[in-house]
N, C-alpha and C positions, 0 to 999 in steps of 0.2 A: 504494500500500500504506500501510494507515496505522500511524502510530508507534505504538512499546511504551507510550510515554507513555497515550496515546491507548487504549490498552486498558485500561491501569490504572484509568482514569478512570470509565471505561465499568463495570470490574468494581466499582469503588467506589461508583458508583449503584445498580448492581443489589442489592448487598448492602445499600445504605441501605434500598431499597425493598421488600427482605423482609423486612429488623427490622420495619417497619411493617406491613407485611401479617399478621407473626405477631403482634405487639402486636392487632392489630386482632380478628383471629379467637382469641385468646386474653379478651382482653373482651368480645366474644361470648358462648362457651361462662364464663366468670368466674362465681363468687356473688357478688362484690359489685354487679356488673349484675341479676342475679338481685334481689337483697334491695331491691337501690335502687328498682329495677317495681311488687316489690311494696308498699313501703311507699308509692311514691307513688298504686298502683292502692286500696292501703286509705285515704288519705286521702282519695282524689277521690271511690270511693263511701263513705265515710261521711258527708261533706259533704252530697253529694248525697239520700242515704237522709234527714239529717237536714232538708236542706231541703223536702225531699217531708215531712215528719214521722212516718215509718216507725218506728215502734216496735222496739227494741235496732236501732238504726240501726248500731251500732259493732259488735255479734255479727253481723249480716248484712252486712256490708263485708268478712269474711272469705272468704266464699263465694267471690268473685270471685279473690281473692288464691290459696285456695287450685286454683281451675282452674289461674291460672296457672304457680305452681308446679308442681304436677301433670304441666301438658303440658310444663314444661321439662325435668322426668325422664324424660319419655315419650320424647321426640323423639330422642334420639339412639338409643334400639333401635330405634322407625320405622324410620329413616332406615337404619340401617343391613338391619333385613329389608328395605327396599325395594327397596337396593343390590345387594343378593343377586339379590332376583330379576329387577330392569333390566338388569343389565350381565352 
């Protein structure tokens, strides 16, 4: 049988390991993940738009950015009609 000690220890892991799990899916769903994507997805396509020599290179880098914000308001009613009707 093992010691009370020995459970303590064990309960003291588990709980270390769900502070991180909710840190983790709390940055996930975050805005500042959010904003940091996109501001790096508008710099990679403006660079790009610009190297190509695409005319408003920096008004057409928005495009992208705004999909991706878009789908990241989408996804959580997705997700959850889909949940409705899988489970």
């Amino acid at each position: 049988m093992a010691e009370p000690i020995e459970f303590y220890k064990e309960i003291k892991i588990i709980k270390e390991r769900n502070k991180r799990v909710e840190a983790d899916k709390a940055w996930e769903i975050s805005w500042t993940r959010r904003i940091f994507i996109a501001i790096i997805t508008y710099v990679v396509a403006g660079i790009w738009l610009m190297i190509i020599h695409e005319s408003t290179a920096w008004l057409k880098a928005l495009v992208p950015v705004a999909g991706y914000i878009l789908s990241t308001l989408s996804l959580p009613a997705i997700k959850k009609w889909w949940i409705s009707k899988n489970l």
